[in-house]
C-alpha positions in Angstrom: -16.2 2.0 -31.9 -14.5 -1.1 -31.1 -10.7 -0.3 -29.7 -9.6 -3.8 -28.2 -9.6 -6.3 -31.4 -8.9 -9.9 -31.7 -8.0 -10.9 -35.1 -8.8 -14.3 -36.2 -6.7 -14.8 -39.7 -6.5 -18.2 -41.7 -3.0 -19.5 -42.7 -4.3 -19.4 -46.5 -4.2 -15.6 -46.8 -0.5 -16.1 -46.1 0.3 -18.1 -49.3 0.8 -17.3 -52.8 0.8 -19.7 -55.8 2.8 -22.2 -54.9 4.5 -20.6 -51.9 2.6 -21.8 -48.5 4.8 -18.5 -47.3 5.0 -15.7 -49.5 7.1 -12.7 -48.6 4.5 -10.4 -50.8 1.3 -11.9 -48.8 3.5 -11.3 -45.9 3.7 -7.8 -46.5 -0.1 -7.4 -47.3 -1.0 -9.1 -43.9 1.0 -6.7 -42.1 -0.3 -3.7 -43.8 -3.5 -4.6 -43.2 -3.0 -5.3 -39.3 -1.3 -1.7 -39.5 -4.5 -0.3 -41.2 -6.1 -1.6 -37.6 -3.5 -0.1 -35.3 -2.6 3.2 -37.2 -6.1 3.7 -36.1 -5.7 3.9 -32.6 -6.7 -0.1 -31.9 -5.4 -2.7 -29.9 -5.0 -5.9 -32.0 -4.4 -9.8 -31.3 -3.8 -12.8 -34.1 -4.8 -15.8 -33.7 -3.6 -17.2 -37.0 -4.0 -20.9 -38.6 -1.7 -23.1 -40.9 -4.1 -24.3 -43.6 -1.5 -23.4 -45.8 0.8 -25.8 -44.5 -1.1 -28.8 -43.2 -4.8 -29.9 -43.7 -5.5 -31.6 -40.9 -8.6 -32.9 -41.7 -6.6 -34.4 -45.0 -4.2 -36.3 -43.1 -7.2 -37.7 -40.5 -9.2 -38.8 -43.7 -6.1 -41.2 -44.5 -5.9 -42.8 -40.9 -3.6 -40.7 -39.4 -3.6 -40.0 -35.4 -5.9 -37.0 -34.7 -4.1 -35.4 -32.1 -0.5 -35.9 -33.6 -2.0 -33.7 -36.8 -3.6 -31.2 -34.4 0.0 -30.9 -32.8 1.4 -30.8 -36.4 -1.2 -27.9 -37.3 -0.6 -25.9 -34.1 3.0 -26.1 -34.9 2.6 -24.9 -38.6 0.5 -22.2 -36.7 3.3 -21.1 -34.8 5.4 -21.2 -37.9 2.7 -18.4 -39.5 3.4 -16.3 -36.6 6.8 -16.0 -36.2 7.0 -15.4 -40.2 3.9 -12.7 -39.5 6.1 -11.2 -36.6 8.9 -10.9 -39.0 6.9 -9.2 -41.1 5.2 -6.7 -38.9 8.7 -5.7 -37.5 9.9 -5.3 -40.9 7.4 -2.4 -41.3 8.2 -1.3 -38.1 5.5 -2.3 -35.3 6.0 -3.9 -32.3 4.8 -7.1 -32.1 5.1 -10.8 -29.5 3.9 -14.2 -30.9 3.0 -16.5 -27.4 2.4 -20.2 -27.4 1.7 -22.7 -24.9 4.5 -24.8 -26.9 7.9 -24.2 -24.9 9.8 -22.6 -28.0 12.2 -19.8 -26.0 14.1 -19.3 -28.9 11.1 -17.8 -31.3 8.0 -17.8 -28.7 7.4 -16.4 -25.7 5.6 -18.5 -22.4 1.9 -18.5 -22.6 1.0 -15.6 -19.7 -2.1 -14.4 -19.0 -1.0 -11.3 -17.6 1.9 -10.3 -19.5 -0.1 -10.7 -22.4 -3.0 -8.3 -21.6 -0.2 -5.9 -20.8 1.5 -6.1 -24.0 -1.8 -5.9 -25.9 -3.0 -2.8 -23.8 0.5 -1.3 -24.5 -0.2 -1.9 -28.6 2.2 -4.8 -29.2 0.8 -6.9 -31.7 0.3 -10.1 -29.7 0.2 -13.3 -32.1 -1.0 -16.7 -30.7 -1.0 -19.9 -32.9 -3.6 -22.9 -32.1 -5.3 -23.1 -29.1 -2.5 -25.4 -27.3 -4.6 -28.5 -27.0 -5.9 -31.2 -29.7 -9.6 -31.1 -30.4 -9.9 -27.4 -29.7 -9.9 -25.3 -33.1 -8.3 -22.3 -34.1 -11.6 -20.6 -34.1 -12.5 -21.8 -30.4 -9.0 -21.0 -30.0 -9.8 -17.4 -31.1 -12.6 -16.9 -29.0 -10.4 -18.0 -25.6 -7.5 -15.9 -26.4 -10.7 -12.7 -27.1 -12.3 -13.2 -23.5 -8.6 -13.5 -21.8 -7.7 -10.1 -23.1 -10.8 -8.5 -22.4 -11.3 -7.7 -26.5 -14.5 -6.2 -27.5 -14.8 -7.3 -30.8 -13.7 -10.9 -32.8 -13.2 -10.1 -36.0 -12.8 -12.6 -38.4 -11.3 -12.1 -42.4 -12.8 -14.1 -45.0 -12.6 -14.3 -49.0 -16.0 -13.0 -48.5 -18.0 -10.0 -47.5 -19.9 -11.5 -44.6 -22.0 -14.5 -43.8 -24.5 -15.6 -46.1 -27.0 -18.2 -46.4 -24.9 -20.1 -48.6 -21.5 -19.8 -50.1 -22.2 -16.8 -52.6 -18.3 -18.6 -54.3 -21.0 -21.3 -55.8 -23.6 -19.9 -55.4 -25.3 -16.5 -57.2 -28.4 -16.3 -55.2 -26.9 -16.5 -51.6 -28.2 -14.1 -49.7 -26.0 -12.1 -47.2 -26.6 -11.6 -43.3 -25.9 -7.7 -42.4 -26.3 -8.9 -38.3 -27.6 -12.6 -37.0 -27.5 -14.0 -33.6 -25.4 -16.5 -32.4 -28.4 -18.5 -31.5 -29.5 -18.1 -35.7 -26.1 -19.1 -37.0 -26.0 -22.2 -34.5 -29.7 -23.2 -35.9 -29.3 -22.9 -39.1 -25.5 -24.5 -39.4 -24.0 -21.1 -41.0 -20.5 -21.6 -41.3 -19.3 -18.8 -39.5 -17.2 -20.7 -37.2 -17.5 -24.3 -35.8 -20.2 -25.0 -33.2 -18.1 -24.7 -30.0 -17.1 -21.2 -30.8 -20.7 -19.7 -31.8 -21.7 -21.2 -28.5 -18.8 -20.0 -26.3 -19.0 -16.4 -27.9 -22.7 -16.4 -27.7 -22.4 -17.2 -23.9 -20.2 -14.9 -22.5 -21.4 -11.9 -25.3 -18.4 -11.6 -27.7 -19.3 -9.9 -30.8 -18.1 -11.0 -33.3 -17.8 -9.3 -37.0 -17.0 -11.1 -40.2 -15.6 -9.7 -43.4 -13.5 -9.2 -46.5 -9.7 -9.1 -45.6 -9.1 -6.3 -47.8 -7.8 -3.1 -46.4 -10.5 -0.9 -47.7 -13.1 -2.7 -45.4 -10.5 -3.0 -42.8 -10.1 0.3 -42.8 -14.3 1.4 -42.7 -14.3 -0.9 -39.7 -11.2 1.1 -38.0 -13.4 4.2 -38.8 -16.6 2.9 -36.8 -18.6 2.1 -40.2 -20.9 -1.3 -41.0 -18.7 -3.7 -42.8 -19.4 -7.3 -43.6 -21.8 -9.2 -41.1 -22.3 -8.5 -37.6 -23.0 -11.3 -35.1 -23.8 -11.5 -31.6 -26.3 -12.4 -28.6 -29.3 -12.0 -28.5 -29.8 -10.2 -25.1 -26.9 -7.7 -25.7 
């Protein structure tokens, strides 16, 4: 059973109606992270800010690509400082990190000091990847290998990876495990290319699913949920 997790979480889960920040999907974020580390597990965020900038909206309409990536790793930062608030709120312990130099509300980007509070069971939250052009989900993938995770597990609206989106789509069929090498081939959207490719080479599992807490807390117990994927030779 995986013990070392790194949670990739999209900014939309955060947001309710028309709040891009709601305190009640606040709460329900950080009782679900809790469901993961009442059970004994080391967890990592790497959150995103789709609920307060669209990136690819703003480059549609001519705007500078890497000033809207800096605006979105921003907003991301923004997510974790409200998530921390959160978490503490119910009483964990938790860091958010960013390469941005924010000492009021984030603490300096350390390799080292981060492995340590994650092995200690801080909740460490990371926003962006700290560069333009690199996603939050490459982004994830980084920060997984750095602390030595053994699992990247990544919540969706949906139950796993399927064929097609099952939202539009009543026949979709669903993956219960694919390769890396499977997902890349047939263009799944799982995760964009350059993280499949940099999980698939250095052997990061990866596991999507539901963000509910009743399949959160089946995968804290060791149990199948959503869609397993991985490389091939492991």
């Amino acid at each position: 059973m995986p013990k070392k997790v790194l949670l990739k979480l999209s900014g939309e889960f955060f947001q309710h109606d028309t709040n891009a920040i709601a305190t009640e999907s606040l709460k329900a974020v950080a009782k679900n992270i809790l469901t993961l580390q009442q059970a004994g597990m080391r967890v990592a965020v790497v959150v995103g800010a789709g609920n307060l900038v669209r990136g690819r909206h703003f480059v549609a309409d001519g705007y500078d690509m890497p000033t809207v990536h800096y605006a979105g790793m921003l907003s991301a930062v923004v997510n974790g400082v409200m998530l921390k608030a959160a978490l503490e709120q119910q009483g964990a312990s938790a860091r958010v990190v960013s390469t941005f130099d924010i000492p009021q509300v984030t603490e300096p980007h350390n390799p080292s000091k981060n492995k340590n509070a994650y092995e200690a069971g801080e909740v460490l939250i990371a926003g962006g990847s700290g560069r333009p052009f690199v996603t939050t989900d490459t982004g994830a993938v980084l920060f997984a290998l750095e602390l030595g995770a053994d699992v990247l597990l990544k919540a969706t609206h949906v139950d796993g990876v399927y064929d097609s989106d099952p939202r539009t789509n009543a026949s979709a069929q669903k993956y219960t495990s694919i390769t890396y090498r499977q997902a890349l081939a047939e263009n799944l959207q799982v995760m964009d290319g350059a993280a499949l490719a940099l999980a698939q080479e250095h052997g990061l599992e990866m596991v999507v699913c539901r963000w509910e807490q009743a399949a959160l807390a089946q995968f804290a117990a060791g149990e199948a949920v959503g869609t397993r994927v991985y490389t091939e030779n492991k």
